[in-house]
N, C-alpha and C positions, 0 to 999 in steps of 0.2 A: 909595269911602267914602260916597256920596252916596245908596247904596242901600240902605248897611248902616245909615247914619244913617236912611232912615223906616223899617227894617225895624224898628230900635230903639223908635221911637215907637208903632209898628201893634200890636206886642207890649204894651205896657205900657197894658193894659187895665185894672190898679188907678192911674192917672193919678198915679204914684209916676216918680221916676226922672229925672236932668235930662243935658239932651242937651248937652255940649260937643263944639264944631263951631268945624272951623277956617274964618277969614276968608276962605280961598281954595277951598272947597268950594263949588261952585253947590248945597247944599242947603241954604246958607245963606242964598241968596234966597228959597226957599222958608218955610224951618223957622225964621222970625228969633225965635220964644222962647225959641233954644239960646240959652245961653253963647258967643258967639263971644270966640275966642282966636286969635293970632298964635303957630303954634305953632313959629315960629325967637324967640320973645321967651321966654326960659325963667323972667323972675321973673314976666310977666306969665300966661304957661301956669299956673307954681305959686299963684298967688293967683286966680284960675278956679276950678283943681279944689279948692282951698279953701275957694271961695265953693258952690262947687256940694256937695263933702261938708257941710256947712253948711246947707245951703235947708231952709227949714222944708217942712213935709208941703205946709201949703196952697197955698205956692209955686210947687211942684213938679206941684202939679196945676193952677193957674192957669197955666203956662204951658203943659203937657203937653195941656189939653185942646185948646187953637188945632189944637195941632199935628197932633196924631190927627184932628182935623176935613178940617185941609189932606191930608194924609195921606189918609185916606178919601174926599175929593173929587178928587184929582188921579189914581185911578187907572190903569188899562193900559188900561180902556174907554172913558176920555174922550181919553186920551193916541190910541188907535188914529184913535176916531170925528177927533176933531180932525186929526188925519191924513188920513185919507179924505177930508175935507171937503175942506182944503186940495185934496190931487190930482185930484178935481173940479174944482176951481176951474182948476185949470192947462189939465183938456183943454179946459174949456169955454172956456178963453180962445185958446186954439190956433187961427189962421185956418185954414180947410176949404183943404188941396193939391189938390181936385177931387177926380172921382169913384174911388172904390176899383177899382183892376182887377178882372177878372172874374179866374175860376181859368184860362179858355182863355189868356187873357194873361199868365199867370205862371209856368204848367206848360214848366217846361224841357226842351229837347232834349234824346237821349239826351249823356252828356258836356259837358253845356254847365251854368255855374253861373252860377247865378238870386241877385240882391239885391235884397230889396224894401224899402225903407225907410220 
């Protein structure tokens, strides 16, 4: 649901539209201009999509535009690059096990099975 909710926001490029978003979604830490709802609470659910059929135009784009911001800034490029960087960081922290063998040191006998870790 967490995808399909910024998919919902990236699309609505007339900043029309309001996001109800359950409490226990992690795109809720993200996307907090949704409507967050409890959605095992059924009078609280109904008075949400209430509120949200309801929202005036300006509303709907005061909140919608954060969103599509966060949205457009969190994407798959920053998401990777921050990755990458992180695992950087892990070899570079890794203490050196000495020198790499050569290939004459690792080339196994006929029938013999080589692990090199």
């Amino acid at each position: 649901m967490n995808l399909v909710a910024k998919e919902f926001v990236a699309a609505r490029a007339d900043l029309r539209g309001v996001l109800v978003l359950s409490h226990f979604a992690g795109a809720a830490e993200e996307l907090t201009e949704a409507l967050l709802v409890n959605p095992y609470a059924v009078d609280e659910f109904a008075g949400v999509l209430c509120q949200a059929l309801a929202m005036p135009e300006m509303e709907q784009e005061q909140r919608m535009r954060p969103m599509r911001q966060q949205v457009a800034h969190n994407n798959i490029y920053r998401w990777a690059g921050m990755l990458l960087s992180e695992a950087g960081k892990l070899v570079a922290a890794r203490p050196c096990a000495g020198p790499r063998p050569t290939a004459a040191q690792v080339e196994p006998d006929a029938g013999q099975l080589v692990a090199i870790g």
